[in-house]
N, CA, C and O atoms as a GROMACS GRO file, in nm:
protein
  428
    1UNK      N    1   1.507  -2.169   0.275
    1UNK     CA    2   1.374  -2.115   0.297
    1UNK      C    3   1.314  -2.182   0.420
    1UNK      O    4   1.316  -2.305   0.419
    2UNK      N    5   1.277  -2.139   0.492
    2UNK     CA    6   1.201  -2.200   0.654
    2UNK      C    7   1.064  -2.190   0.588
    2UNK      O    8   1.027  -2.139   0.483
    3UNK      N    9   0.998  -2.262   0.694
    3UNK     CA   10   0.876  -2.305   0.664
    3UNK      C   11   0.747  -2.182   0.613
    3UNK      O   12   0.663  -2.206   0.526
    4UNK      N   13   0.758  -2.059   0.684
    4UNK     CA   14   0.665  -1.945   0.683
    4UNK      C   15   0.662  -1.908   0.531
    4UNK      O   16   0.570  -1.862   0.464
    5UNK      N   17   0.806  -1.945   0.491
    5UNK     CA   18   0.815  -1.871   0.321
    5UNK      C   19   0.737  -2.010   0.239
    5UNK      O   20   0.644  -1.996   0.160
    6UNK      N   21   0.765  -2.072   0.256
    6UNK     CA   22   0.719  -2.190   0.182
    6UNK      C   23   0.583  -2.164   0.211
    6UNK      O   24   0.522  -2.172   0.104
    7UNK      N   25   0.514  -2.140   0.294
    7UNK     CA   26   0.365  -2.162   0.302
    7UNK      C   27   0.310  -2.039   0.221
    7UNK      O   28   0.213  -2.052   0.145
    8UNK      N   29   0.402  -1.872   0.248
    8UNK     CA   30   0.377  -1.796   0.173
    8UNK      C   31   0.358  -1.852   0.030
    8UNK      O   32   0.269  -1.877  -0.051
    9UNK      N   33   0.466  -1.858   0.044
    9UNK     CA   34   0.496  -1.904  -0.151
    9UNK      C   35   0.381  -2.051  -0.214
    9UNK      O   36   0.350  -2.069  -0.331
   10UNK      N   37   0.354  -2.105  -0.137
   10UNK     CA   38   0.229  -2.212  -0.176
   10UNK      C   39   0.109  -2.152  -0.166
   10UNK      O   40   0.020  -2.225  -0.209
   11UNK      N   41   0.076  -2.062  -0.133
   11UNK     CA   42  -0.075  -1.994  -0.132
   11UNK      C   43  -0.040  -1.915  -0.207
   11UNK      O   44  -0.110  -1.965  -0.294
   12UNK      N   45   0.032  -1.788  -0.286
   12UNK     CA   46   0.065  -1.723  -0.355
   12UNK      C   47   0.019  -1.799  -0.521
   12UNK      O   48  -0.060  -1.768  -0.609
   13UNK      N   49   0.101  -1.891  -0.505
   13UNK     CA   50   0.084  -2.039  -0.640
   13UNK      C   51  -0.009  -2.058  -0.681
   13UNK      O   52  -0.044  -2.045  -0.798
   14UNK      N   53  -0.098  -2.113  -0.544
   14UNK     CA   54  -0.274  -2.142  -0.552
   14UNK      C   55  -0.330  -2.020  -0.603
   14UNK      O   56  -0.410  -2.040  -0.695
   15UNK      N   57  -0.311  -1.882  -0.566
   15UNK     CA   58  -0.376  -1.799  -0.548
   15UNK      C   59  -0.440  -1.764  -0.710
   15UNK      O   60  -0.546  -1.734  -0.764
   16UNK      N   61  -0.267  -1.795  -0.750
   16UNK     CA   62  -0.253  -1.729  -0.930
   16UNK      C   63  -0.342  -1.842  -0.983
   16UNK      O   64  -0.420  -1.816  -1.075
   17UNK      N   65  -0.333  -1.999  -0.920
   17UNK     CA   66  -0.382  -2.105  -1.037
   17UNK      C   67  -0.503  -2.092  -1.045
   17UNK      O   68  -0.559  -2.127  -1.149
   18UNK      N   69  -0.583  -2.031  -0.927
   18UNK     CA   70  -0.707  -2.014  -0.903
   18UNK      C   71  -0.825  -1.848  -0.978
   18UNK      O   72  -0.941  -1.815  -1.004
   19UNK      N   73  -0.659  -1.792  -0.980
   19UNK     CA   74  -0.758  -1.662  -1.051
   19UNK      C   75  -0.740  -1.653  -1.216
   19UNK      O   76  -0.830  -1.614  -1.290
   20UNK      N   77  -0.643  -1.686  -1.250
   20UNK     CA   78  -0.585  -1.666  -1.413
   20UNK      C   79  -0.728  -1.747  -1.439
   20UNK      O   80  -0.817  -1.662  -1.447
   21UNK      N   81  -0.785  -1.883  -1.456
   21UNK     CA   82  -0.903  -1.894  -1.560
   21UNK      C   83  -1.005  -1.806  -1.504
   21UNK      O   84  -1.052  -1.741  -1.597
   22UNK      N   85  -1.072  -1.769  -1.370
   22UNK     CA   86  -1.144  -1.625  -1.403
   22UNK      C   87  -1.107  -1.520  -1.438
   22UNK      O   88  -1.207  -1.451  -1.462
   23UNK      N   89  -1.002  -1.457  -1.460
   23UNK     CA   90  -0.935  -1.386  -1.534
   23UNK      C   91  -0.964  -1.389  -1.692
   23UNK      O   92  -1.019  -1.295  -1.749
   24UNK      N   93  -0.920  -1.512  -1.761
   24UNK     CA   94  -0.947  -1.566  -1.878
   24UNK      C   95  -1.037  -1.547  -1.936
   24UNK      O   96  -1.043  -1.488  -2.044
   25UNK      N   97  -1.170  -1.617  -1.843
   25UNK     CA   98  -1.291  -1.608  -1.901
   25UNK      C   99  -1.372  -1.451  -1.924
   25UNK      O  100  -1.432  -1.404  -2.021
   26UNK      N  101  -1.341  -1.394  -1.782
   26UNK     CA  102  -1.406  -1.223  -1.777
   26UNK      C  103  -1.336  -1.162  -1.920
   26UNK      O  104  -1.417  -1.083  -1.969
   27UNK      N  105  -1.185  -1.176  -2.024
   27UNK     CA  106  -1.162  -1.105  -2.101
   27UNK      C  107  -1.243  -1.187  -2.210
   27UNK      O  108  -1.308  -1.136  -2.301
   28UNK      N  109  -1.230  -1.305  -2.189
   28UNK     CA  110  -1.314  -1.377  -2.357
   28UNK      C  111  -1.457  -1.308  -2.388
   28UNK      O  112  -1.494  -1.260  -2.495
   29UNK      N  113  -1.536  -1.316  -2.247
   29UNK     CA  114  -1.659  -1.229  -2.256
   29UNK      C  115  -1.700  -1.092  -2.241
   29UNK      O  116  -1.813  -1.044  -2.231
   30UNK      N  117  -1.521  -1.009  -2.241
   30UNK     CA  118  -1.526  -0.880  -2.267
   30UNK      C  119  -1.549  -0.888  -2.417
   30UNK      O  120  -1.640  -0.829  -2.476
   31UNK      N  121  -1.466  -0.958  -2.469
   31UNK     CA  122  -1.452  -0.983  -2.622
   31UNK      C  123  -1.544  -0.971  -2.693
   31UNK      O  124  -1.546  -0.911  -2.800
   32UNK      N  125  -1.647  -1.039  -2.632
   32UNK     CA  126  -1.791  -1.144  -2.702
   32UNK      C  127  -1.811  -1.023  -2.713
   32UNK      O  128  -1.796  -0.980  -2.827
   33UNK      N  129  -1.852  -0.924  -2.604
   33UNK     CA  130  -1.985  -0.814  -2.631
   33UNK      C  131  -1.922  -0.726  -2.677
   33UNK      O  132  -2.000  -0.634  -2.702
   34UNK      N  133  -1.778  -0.689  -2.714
   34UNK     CA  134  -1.690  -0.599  -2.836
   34UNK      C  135  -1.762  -0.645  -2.970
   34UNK      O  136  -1.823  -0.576  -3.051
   35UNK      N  137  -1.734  -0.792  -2.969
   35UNK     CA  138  -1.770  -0.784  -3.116
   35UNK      C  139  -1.909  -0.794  -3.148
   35UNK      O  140  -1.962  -0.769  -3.256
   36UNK      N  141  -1.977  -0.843  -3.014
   36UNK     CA  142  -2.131  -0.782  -3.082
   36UNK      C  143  -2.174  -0.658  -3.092
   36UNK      O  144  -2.265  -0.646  -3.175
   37UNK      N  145  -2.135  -0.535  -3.025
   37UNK     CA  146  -2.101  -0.418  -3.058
   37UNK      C  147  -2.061  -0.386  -3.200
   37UNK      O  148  -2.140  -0.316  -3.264
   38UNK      N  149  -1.971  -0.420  -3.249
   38UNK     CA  150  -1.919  -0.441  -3.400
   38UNK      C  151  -2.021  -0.476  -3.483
   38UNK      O  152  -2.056  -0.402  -3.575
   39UNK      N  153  -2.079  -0.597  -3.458
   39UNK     CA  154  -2.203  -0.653  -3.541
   39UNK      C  155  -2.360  -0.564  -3.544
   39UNK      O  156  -2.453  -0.574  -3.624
   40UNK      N  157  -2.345  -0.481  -3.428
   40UNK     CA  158  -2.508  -0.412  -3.448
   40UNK      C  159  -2.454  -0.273  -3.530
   40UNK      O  160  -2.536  -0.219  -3.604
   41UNK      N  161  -2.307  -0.208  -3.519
   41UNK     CA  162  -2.242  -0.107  -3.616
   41UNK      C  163  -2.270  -0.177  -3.727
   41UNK      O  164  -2.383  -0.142  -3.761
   42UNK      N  165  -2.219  -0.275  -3.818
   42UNK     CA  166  -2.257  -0.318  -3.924
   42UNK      C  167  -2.370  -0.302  -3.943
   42UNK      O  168  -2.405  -0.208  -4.014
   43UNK      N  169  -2.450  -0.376  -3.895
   43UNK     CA  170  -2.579  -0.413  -3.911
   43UNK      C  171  -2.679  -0.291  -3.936
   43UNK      O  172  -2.772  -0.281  -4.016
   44UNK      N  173  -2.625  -0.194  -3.834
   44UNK     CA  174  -2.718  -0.037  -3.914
   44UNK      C  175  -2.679   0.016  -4.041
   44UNK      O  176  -2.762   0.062  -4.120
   45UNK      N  177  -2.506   0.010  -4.077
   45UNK     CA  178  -2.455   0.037  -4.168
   45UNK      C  179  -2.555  -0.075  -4.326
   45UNK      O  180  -2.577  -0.037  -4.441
   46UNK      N  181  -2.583  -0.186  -4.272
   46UNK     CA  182  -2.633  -0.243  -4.372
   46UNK      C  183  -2.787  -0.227  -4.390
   46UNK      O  184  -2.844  -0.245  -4.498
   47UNK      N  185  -2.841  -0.196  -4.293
   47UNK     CA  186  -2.982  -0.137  -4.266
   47UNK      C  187  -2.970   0.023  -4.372
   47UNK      O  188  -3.037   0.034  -4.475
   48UNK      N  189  -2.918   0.085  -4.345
   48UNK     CA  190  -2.910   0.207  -4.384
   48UNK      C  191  -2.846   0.217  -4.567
   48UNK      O  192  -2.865   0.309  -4.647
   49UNK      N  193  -2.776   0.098  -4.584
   49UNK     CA  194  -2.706   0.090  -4.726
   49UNK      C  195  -2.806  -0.041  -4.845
   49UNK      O  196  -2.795  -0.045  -4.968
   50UNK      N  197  -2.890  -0.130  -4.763
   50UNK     CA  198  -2.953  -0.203  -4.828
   50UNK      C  199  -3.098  -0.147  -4.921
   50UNK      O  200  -3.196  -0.077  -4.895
   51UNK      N  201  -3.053  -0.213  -5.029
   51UNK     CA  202  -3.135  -0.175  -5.139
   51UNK      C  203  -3.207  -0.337  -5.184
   51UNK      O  204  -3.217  -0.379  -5.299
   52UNK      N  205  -3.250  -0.406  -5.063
   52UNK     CA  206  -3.335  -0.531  -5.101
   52UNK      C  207  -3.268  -0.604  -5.158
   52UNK      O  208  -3.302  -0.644  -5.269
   53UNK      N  209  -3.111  -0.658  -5.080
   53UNK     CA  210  -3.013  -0.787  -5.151
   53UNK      C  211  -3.135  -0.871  -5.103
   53UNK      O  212  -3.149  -0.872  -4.981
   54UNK      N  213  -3.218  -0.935  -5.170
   54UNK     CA  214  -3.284  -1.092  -5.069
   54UNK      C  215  -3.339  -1.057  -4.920
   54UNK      O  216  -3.410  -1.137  -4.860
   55UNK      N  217  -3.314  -0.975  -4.885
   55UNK     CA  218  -3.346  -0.975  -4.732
   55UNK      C  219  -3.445  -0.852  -4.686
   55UNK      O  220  -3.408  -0.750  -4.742
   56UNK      N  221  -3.554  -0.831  -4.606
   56UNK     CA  222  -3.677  -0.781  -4.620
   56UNK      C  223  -3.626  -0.654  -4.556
   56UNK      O  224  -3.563  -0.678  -4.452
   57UNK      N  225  -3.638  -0.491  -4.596
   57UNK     CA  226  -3.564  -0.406  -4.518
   57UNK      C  227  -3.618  -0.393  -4.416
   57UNK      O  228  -3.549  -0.338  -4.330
   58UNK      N  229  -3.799  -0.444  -4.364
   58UNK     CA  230  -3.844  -0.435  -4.226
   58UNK      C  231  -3.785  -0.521  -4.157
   58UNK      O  232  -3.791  -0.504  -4.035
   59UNK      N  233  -3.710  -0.639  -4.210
   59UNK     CA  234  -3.652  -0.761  -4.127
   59UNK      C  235  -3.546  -0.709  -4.057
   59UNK      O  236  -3.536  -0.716  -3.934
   60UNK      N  237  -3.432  -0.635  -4.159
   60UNK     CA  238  -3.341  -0.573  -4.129
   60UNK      C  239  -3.341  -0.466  -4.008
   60UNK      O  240  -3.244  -0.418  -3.948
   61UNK      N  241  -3.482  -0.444  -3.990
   61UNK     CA  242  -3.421  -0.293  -3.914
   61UNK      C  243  -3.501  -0.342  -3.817
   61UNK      O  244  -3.501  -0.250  -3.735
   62UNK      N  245  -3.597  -0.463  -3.753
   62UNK     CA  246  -3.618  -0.533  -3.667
   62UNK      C  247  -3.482  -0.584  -3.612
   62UNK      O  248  -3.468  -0.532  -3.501
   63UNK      N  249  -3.394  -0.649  -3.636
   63UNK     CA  250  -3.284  -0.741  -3.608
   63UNK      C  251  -3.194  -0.602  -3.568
   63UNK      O  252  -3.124  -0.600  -3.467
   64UNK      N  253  -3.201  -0.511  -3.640
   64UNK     CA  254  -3.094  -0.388  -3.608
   64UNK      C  255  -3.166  -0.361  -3.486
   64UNK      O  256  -3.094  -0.360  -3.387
   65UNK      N  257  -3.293  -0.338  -3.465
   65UNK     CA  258  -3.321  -0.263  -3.316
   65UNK      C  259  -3.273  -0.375  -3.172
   65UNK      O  260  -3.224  -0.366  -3.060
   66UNK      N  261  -3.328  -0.484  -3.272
   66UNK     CA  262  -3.309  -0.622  -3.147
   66UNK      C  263  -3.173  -0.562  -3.086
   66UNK      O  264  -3.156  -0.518  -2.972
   67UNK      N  265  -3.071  -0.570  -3.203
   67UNK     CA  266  -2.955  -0.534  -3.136
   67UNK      C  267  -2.900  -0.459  -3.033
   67UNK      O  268  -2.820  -0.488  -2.944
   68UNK      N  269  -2.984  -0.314  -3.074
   68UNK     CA  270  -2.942  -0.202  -3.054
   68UNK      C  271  -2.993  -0.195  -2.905
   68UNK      O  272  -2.913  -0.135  -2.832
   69UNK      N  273  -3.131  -0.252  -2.827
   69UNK     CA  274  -3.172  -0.238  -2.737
   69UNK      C  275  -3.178  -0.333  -2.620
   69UNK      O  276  -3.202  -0.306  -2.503
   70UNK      N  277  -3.146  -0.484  -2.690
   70UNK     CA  278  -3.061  -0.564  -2.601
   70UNK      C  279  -2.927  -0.605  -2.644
   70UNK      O  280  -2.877  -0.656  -2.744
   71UNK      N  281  -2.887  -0.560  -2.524
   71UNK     CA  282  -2.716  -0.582  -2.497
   71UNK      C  283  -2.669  -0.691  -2.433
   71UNK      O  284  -2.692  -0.713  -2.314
   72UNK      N  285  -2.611  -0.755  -2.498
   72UNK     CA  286  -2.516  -0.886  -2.456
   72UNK      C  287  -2.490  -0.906  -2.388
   72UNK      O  288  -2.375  -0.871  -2.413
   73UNK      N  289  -2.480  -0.958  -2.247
   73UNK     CA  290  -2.461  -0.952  -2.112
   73UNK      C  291  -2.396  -1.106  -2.066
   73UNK      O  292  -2.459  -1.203  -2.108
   74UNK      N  293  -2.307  -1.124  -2.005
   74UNK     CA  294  -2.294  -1.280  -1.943
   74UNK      C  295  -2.302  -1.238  -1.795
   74UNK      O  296  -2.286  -1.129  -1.740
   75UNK      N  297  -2.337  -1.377  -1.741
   75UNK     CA  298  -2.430  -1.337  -1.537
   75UNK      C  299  -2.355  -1.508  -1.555
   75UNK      O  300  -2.348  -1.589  -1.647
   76UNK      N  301  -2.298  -1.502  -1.378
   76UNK     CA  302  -2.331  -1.616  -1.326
   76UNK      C  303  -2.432  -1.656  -1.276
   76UNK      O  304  -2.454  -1.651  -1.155
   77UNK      N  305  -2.528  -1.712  -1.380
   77UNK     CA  306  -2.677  -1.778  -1.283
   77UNK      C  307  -2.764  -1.646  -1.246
   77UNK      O  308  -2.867  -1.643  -1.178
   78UNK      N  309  -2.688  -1.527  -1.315
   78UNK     CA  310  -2.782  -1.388  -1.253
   78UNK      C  311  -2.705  -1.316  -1.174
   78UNK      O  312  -2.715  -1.195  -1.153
   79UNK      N  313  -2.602  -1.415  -1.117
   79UNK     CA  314  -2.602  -1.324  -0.967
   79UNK      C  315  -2.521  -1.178  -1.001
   79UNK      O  316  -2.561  -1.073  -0.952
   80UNK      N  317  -2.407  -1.182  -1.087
   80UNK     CA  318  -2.338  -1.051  -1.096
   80UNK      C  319  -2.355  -1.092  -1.250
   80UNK      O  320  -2.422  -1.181  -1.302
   81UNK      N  321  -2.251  -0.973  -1.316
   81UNK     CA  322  -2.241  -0.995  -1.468
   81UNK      C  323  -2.062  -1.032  -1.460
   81UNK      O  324  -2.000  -1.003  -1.358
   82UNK      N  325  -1.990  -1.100  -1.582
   82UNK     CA  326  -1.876  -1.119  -1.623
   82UNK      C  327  -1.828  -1.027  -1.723
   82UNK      O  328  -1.852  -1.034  -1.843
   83UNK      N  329  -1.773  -0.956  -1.676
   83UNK     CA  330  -1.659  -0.836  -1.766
   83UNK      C  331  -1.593  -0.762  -1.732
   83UNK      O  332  -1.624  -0.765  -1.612
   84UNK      N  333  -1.526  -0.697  -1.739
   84UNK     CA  334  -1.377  -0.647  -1.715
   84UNK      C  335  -1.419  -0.583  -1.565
   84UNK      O  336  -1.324  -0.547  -1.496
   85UNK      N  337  -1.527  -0.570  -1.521
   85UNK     CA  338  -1.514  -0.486  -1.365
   85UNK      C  339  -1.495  -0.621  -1.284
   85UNK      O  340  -1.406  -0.631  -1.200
   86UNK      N  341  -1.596  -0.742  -1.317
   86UNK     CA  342  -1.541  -0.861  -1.274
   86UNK      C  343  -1.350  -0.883  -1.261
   86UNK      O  344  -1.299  -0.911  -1.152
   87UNK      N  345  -1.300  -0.872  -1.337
   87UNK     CA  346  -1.142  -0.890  -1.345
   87UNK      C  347  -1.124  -0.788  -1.253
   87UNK      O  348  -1.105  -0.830  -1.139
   88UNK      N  349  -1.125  -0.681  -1.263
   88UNK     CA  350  -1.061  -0.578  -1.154
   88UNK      C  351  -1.100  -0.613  -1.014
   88UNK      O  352  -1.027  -0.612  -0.915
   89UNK      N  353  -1.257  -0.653  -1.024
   89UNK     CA  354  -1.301  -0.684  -0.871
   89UNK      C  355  -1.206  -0.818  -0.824
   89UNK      O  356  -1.167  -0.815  -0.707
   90UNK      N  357  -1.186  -0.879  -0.866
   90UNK     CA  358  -1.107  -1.018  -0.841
   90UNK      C  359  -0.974  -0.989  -0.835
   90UNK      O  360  -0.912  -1.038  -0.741
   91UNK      N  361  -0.913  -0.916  -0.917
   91UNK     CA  362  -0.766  -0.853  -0.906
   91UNK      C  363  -0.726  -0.758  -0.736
   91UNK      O  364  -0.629  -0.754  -0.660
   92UNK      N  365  -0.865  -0.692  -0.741
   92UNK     CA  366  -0.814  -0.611  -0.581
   92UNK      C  367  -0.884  -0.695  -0.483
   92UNK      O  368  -0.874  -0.666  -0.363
   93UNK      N  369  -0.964  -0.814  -0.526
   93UNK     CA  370  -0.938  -0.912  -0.426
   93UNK      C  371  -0.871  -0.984  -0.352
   93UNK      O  372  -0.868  -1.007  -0.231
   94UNK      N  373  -0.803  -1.025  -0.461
   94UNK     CA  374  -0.634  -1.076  -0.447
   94UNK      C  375  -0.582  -1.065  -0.371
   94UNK      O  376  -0.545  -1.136  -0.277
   95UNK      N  377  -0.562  -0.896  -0.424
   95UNK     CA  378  -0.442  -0.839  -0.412
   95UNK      C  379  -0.479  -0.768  -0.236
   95UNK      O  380  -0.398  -0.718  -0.158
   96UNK      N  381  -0.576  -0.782  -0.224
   96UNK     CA  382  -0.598  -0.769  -0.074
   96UNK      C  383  -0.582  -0.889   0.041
   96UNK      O  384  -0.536  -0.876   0.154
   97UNK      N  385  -0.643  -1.033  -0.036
   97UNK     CA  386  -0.592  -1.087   0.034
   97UNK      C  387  -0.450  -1.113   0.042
   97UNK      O  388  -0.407  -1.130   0.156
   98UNK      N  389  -0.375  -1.119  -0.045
   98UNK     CA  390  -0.219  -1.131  -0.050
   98UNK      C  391  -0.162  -1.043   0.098
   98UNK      O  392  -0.120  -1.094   0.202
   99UNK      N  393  -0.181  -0.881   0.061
   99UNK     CA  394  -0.113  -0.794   0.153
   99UNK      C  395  -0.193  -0.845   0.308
   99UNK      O  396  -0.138  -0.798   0.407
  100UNK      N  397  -0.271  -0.902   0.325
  100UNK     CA  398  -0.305  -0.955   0.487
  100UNK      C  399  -0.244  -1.035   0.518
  100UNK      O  400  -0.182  -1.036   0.624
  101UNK      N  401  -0.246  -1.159   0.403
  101UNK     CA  402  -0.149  -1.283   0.418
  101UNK      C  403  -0.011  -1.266   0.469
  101UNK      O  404   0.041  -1.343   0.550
  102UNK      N  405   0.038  -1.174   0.423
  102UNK     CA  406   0.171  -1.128   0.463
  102UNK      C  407   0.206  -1.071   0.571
  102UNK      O  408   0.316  -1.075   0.624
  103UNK      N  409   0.054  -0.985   0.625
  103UNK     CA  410   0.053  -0.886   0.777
  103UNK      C  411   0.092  -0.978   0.832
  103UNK      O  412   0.198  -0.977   0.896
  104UNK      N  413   0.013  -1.086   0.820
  104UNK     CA  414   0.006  -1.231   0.956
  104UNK      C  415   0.117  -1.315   0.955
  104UNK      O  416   0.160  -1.370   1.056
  105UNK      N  417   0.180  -1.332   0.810
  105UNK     CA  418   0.261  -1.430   0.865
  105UNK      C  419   0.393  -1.317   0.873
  105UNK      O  420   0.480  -1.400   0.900
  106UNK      N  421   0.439  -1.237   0.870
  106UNK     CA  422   0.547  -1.159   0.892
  106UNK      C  423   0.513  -1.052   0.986
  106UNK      O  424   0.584  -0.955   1.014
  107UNK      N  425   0.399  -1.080   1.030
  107UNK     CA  426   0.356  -0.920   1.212
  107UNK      C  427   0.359  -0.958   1.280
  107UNK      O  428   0.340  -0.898   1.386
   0.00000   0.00000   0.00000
């Protein structure tokens, strides 16, 4: 291997060590707001099926709207949100810088 491949192949390395935990994290917090999705489905289902177990049915259908009208969101600091368009945006980031990396050192 001469030197050009080796440098390829060491930024390639970096590239992956550097994106897999944002990768990681954008699916964990796809996750999160799946299953809070899941939890406000329940939660009407139990709104709609409760017959006063202990729990107040105006309480219930307060906490059901909470749900229903704010949505779970993760932001870095605000600036964008984290979820799966995050992963794709970072994936054809990549994958753009990769194919330049290669114009230059092999054009």
């Amino acid at each position: 291997m001469n030197n050009i491949q080796v440098d390829v192949l060491a930024s390639i390395i970096w590239i992956i060590l550097m994106t897999v935990p944002l990768l990681y994290t954008s699916i964990i917090c796809h996750l999160a707001v799946c299953q809070a999705t899941e939890i406000t489905k329940i939660m009407n289902e139990t709104v709609a099926d409760s017959k006063n177990n202990g729990i107040s049915q105006i309480d219930l259908e307060l906490i059901s709207l909470q749900f229903i009208h704010q949505k779970p969101q993760f932001s870095a600091c605000g600036f964008f949100s984290i979820d799966m368009t995050f992963a794709y945006a970072v994936c054809g980031a990549v994958t753009t810088y990769l194919v330049i990396l290669l114009q230059f050192k092999y054009g």
